[in-house]
C-alpha positions in Angstrom: 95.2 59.4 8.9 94.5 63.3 7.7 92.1 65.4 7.4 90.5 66.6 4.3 88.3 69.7 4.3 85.6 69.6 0.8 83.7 73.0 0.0 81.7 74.0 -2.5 79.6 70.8 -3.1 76.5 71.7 -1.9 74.5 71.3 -5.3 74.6 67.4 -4.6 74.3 65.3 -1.2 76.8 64.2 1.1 76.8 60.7 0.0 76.9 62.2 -3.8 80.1 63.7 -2.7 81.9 60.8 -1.2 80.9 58.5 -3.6 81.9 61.2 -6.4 85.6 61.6 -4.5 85.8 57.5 -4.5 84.8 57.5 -8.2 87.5 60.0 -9.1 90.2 59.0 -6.4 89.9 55.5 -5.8 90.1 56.6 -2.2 87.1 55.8 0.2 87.0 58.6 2.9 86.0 57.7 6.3 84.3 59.8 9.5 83.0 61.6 7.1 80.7 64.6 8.8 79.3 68.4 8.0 80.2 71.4 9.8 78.5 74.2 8.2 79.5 74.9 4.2 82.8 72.2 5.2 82.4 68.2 4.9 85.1 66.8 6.9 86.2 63.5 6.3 90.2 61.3 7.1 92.1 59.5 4.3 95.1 57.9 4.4 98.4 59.6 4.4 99.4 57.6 1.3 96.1 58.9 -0.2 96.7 62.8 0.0 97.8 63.0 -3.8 94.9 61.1 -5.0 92.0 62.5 -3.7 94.0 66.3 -4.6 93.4 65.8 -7.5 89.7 66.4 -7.0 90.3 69.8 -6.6 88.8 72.4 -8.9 86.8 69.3 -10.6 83.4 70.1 -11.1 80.4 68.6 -8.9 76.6 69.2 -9.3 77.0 72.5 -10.7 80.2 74.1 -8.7 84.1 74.0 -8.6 85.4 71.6 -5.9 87.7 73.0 -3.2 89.7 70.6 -2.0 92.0 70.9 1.2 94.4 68.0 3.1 95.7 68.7 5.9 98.8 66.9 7.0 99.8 68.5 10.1 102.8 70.6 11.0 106.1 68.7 11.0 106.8 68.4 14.6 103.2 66.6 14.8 103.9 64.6 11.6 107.7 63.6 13.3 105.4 62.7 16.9 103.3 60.6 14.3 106.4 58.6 12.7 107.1 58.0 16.6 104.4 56.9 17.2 103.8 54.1 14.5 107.4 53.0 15.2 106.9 52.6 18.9 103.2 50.4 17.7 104.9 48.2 15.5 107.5 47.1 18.1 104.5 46.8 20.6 103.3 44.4 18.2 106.6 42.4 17.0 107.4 41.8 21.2 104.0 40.6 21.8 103.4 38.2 18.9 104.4 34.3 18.8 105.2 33.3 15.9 105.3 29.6 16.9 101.8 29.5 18.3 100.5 32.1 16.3 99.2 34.0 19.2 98.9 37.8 19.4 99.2 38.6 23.2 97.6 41.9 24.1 97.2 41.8 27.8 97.1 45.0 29.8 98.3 47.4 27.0 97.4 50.1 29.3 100.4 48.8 31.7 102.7 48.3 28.6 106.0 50.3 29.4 106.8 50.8 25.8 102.8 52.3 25.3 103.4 54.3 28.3 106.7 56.0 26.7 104.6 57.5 24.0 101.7 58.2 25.4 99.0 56.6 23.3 96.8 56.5 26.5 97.4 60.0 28.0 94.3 61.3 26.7 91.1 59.5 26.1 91.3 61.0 22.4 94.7 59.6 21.8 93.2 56.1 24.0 90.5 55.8 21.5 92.8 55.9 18.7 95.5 53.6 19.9 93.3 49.9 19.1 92.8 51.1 15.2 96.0 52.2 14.3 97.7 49.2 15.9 95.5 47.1 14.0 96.3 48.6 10.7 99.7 48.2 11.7 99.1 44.7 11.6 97.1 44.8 8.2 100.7 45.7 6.6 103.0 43.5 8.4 102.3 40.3 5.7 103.9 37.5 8.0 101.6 38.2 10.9 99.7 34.9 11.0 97.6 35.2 13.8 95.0 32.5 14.6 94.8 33.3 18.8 94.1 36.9 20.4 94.5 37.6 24.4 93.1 40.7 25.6 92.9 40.1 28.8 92.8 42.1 31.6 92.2 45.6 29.4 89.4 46.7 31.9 87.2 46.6 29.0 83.6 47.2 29.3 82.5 46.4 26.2 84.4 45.6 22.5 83.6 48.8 20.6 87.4 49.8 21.2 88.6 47.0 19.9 86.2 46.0 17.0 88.9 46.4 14.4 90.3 42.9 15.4 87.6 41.5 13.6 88.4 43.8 10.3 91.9 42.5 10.6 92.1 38.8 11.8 88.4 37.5 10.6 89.5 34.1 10.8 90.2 34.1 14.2 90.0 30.6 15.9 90.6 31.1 19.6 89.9 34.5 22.1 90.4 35.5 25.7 88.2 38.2 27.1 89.0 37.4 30.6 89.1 39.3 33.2 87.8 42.5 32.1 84.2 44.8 33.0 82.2 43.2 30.2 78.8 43.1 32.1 76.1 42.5 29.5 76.1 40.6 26.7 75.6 44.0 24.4 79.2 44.5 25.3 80.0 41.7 22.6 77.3 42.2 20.4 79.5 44.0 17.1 81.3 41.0 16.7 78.4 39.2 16.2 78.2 36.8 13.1 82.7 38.0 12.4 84.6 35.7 13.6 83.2 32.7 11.4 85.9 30.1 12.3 85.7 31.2 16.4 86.1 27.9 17.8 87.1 28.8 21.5 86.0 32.2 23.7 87.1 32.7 27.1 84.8 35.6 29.3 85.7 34.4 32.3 86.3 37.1 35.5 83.7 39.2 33.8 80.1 40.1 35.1 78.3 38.9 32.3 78.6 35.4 34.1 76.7 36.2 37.1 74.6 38.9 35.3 73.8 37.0 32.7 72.5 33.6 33.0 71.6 32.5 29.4 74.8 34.0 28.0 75.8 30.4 27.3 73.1 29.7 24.5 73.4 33.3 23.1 77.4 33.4 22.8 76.7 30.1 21.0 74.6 32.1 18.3 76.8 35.1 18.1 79.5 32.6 17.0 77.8 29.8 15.0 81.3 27.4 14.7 82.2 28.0 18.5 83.4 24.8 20.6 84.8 25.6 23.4 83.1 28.6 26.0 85.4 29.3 29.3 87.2 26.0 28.8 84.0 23.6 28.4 83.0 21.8 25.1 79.2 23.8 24.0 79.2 22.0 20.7 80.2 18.3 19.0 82.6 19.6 16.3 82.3 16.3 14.1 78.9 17.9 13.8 79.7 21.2 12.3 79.8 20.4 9.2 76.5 18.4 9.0 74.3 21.0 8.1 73.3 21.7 5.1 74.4 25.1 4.3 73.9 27.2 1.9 69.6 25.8 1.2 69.5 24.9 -2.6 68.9 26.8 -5.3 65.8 27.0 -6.7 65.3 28.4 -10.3 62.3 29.9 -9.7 59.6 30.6 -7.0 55.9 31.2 -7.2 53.7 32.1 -4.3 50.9 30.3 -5.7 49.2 29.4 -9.1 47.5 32.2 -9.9 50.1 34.4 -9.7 52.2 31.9 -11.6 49.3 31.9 -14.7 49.3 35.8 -14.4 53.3 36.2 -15.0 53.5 33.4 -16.9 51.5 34.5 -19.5 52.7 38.2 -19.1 56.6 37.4 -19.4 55.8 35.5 -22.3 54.1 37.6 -24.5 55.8 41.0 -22.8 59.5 39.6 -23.7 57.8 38.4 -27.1 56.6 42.3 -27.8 59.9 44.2 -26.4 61.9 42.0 -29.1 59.6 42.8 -32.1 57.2 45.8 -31.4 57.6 47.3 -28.0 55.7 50.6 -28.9 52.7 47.6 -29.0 53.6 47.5 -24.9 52.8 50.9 -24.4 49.2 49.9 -23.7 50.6 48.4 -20.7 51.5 51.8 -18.6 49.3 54.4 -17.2 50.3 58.0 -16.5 51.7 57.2 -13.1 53.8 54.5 -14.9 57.4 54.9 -14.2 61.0 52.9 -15.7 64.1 52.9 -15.4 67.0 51.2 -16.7 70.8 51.0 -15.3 74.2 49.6 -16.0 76.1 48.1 -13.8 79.4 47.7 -16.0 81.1 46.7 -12.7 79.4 43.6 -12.3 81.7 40.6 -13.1 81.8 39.0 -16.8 82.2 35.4 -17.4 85.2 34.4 -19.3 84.7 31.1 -21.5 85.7 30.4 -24.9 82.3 30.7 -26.7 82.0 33.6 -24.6 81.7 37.2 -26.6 84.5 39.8 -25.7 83.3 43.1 -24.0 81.1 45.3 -25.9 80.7 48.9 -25.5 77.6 50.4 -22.8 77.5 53.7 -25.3 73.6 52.9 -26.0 73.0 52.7 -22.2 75.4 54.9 -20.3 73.6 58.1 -21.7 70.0 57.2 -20.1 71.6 55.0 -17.4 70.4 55.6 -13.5 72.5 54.0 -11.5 72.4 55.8 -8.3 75.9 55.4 -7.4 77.1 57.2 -10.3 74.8 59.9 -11.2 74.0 63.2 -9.3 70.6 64.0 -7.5 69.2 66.0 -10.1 70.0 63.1 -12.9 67.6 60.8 -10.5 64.9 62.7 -11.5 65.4 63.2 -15.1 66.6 59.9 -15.7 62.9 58.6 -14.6 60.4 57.9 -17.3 57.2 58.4 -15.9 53.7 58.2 -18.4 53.5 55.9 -21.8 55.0 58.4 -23.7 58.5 58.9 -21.9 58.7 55.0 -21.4 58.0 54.7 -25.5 60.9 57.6 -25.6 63.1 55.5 -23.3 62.1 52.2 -24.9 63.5 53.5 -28.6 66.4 54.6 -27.4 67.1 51.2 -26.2 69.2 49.1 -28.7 67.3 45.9 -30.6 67.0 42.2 -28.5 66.1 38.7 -28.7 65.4 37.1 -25.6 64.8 33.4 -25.7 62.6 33.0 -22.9 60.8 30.2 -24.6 63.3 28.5 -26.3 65.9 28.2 -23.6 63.6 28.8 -20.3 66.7 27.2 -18.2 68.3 31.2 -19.1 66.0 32.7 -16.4 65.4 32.6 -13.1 61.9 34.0 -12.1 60.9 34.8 -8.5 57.0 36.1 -8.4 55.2 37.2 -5.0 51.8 39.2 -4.1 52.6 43.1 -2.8 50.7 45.8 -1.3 50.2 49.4 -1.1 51.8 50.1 -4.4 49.7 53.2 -4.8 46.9 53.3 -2.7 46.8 51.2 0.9 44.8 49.3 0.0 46.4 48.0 -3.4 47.3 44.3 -4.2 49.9 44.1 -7.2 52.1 41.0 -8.5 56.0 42.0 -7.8 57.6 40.3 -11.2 61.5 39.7 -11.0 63.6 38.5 -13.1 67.2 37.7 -13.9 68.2 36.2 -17.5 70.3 37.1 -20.9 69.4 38.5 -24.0 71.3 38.6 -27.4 71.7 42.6 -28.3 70.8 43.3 -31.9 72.1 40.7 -35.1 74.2 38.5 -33.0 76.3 41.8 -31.9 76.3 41.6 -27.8 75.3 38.9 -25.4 74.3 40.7 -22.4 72.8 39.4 -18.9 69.9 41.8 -17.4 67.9 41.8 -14.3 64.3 43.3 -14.5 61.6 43.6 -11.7 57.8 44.8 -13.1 55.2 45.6 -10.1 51.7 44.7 -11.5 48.3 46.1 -10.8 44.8 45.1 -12.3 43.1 47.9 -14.7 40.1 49.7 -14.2 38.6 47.1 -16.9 40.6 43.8 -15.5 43.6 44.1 -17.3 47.2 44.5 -15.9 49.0 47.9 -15.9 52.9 47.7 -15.1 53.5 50.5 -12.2 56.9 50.4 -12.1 59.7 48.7 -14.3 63.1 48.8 -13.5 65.4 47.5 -15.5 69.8 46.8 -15.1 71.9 45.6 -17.7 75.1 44.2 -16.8 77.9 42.3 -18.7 77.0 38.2 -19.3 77.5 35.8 -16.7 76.1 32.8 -17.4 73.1 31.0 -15.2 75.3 29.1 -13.3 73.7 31.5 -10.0 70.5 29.8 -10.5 71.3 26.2 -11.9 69.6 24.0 -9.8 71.6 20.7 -9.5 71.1 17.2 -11.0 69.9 15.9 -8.0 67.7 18.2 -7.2 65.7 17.9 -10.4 65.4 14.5 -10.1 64.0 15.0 -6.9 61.2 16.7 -8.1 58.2 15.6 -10.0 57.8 16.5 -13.1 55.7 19.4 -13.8 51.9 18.9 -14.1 50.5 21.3 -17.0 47.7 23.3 -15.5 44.9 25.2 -17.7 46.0 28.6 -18.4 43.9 32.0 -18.1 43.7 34.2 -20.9 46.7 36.7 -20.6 45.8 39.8 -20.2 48.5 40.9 -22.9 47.1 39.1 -25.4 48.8 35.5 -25.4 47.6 32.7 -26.9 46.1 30.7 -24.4 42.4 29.9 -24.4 41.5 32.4 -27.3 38.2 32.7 -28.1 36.9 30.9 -31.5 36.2 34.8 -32.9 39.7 35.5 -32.5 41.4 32.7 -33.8 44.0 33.4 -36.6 45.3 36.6 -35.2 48.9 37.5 -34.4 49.8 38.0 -30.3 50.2 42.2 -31.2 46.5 42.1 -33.2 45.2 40.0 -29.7 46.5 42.3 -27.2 44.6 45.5 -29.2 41.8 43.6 -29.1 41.8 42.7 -25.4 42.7 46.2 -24.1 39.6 47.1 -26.4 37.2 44.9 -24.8 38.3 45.7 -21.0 37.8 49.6 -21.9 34.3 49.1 -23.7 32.9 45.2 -22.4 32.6 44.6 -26.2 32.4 40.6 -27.2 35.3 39.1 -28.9 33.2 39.0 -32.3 32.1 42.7 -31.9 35.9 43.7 -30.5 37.2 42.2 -33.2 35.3 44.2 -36.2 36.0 47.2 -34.4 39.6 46.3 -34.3 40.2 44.9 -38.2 38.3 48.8 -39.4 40.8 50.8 -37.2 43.9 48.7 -38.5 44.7 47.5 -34.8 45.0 50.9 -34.0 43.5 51.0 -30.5 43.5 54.8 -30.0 41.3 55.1 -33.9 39.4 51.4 -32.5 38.2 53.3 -28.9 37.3 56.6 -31.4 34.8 53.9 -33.8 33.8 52.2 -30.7 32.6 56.0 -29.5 31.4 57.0 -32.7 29.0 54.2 -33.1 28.2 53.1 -29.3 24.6 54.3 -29.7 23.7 52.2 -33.4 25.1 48.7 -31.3 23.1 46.0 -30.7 23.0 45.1 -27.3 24.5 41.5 -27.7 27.4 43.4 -28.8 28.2 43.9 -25.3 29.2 41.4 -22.6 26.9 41.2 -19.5 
């Protein structure tokens, strides 16, 4: 590994500037850390010419400086010794016929001791990583068994690369080392997914630890064997039922169901046809967002549509990993009238959330504190596809609204974030023949007026009216507490204009009857 020294990136964050290098590079710097006007971070040797070419790129407002250093060559020829004197380590410890890797007492290791990897606890600490990656390259290393016994380890943070480079590890000796507790083992809990035997014997987490039993057991969910006796029936193993099923959609009761129910509906309805009809739905604390995530994988069939270009989206895009802090702020639309800005610039859609309800998976739950403490919203989520202008793109999307009830009952969206990604199907959230068998079919339950104006239970005064012409009426009656009759005149005279509706309504309050109101 080298050293590269990054100035003049301070208009953005540090995570802005690694992700910005990774972006540009293809390289992923690691110990990244700040010292002053300097972010340090290591790269690969076989990286240097990649991530050079960052410098004098500009980033959040400034010219990058860019500086690798490689060493002098007398430290670069120590380095070649080094790596050489690793990988024969390596090749004399390895059985090929057993597939074992046997790293007992490196420390005493003649060859080790030659070089000096352990002379210093700097050089000590960086002995375990490099050998590992050492072993990431060298293709016909099959390793299923690890011995490091007798390392005088007293814990695994030094060696937690072995899980990075042989995750499907089957057997492991610990013996005989210092591990005393069992937060010695604790970051390789849930790696090793095919551990089947672990020996800790001659270490003081036997006698200090008297449950260490059960809780190696759930550290390594597929162990067998623990110091040499059976913990588990392996004919069981593969009993369970793993991953649970999937469900296409989840509700946290009924009356949150009727709520988004009706709300998707008619919502999805309006954003194909009229969204600037949807506007009623924000407040001035109302914020969206929308993001592409043109990285996310495309399904490849032969009724499938080729890629399509994100040119409509990448402009007013937010995705955090690839924009700078600054753009998360302007990139927000907060108040009806940035969302109506945003929502135009947004090309034309048919979703066919009716027609084909299979399409979408929708997960609904009760949230609180969305504004005040004290809040309770609906959190609205999402996942489906929708056909981008005549026929032109199919496109998958994910969208999550948070909900909150008006000052006059009806439902104000606080926050709508929405992704765009490249279409992939529903396979994710297919549930399976069986499983719809299993359930009963689905009992229709009476349905509450939507607040945006669907066509559920409308009133006999409003009958006859289009789902655009309902929803100006009902934002009109939760603002004034006129009756649907009343609302309704008010509404037809203004053109199902709400704004000129509410400035009729104000101009003849005073000459209403009172039965014009509801009690």
């Amino acid at each position: 590994m080298v050293q590269v020294q990054v100035r003049n990136w301070q208009g953005g964050s540090k995570e802005d500037l690694v992700n910005f290098v990774r972006r540009k590079s293809d390289v992923e710097m690691q110990s990244v850390r700040v010292s002053g006007p300097v972010l340090f971070g290591s790269i690969r040797k076989s990286d240097v010419q990649r991530v050079g070419r960052c410098d004098g790129l500009k980033f959040a407002g400034s010219i990058l400086s860019v500086q690798v250093d490689q060493g002098p060559p007398g430290e670069q020829q120590e380095g070649n010794n080094t790596v050489q004197a690793l990988r024969q380590f390596l090749r004399s410890r390895y059985n090929p016929q057993v597939k074992m890797l046997d790293l007992t007492n490196m420390k005493g290791d003649p060859l080790l001791q030659q070089v000096g990897v352990f002379a210093t606890p700097s050089t000590s600490s960086k002995m375990f990583p490099a050998l590992m990656k050492i072993a990431d390259n060298e293709r016909d290393l099959v390793v299923e068994s690890v011995n490091l016994a007798s390392n005088n380890l007293q814990e695994v943070s030094s060696v937690t690369t072995l899980a990075q480079s042989f995750p499907n590890l089957k057997n492991l000796s610990l013996a005989d080392n210092q591990i005393a507790r069992l937060r010695g083992i604790e970051s390789w809990r849930h790696k090793f997914r095919n551990l089947r035997e672990l020996i800790l014997t001659g270490n003081p987490i036997i006698a200090n630890e008297p449950t260490y039993k059960e809780e190696v057991m759930k550290m390594f969910p597929r162990l067998i064997m623990l110091d040499g006796n059976m913990v588990r029936d392996e004919s069981q193993l593969d009993v369970l039922k793993l991953p649970l099923p999937v469900k296409h959609t989840f509700f946290e009761n009924p009356d949150v169901q009727n709520v988004s129910s009706n709300f998707l509906t008619s919502y999805f309805d309006l954003f194909d046809r009229d969204r600037t009809q949807l506007l009623q739905l924000y407040d001035d604390m109302s914020m969206f967002s929308l993001s592409v995530n043109n990285q996310a994988p495309r399904i490849i069939t032969t009724n499938a549509m080729g890629p399509h270009s994100w040119s409509s989206y990448i402009p007013m895009s937010r995705n955090m990993t690839r924009i700078s802090a600054n753009q998360r702020q302007t990139k927000l639309s907060l108040g009806p009238q940035a969302i109506g800005n945003a929502f135009r610039r947004i090309p034309e859609t048919k979703h066919s959330l009716v027609q084909s309800p299979e399409k979408f998976a929708i997960d609904v739950w009760r949230t609180q504190g969305v504004r005040q403490p004290d809040d309770t919203g609906i959190v609205v989520t999402i996942h489906g596809e929708f056909m981008e202008g005549d026929q032109v793109a199919q496109r998958s999307f994910d969208r999550t609204f948070i909900l909150l009830p008006g000052q006059m009952g009806n439902m104000i969206v606080a926050s709508d974030m929405f992704t765009v990604r490249a279409w992939s199907g529903y396979d994710a959230y297919k549930e399976s023949d069986q499983q719809q068998q299993q359930q009963p079919p689905p009992q229709p339950q009476p349905q509450p007026q939507p607040s945006t104006g669907g066509p559920n239970n409308i009133p006999p005064e409003l009958a006859g009216l289009k789902e655009d012409q309902l929803m100006v009426i009902q934002n009109l009656m939760n603002q004034t507490r006129l009756t649907p009759q009343y609302a309704r005149m008010c509404a037809e005279q203004a053109n199902f204009d709400l704004n000129q509706a509410l400035a009729l309504f104000q101009q003849s309050q005073q000459q209403l009857p009172p039965d014009a109101f509801a009690n």
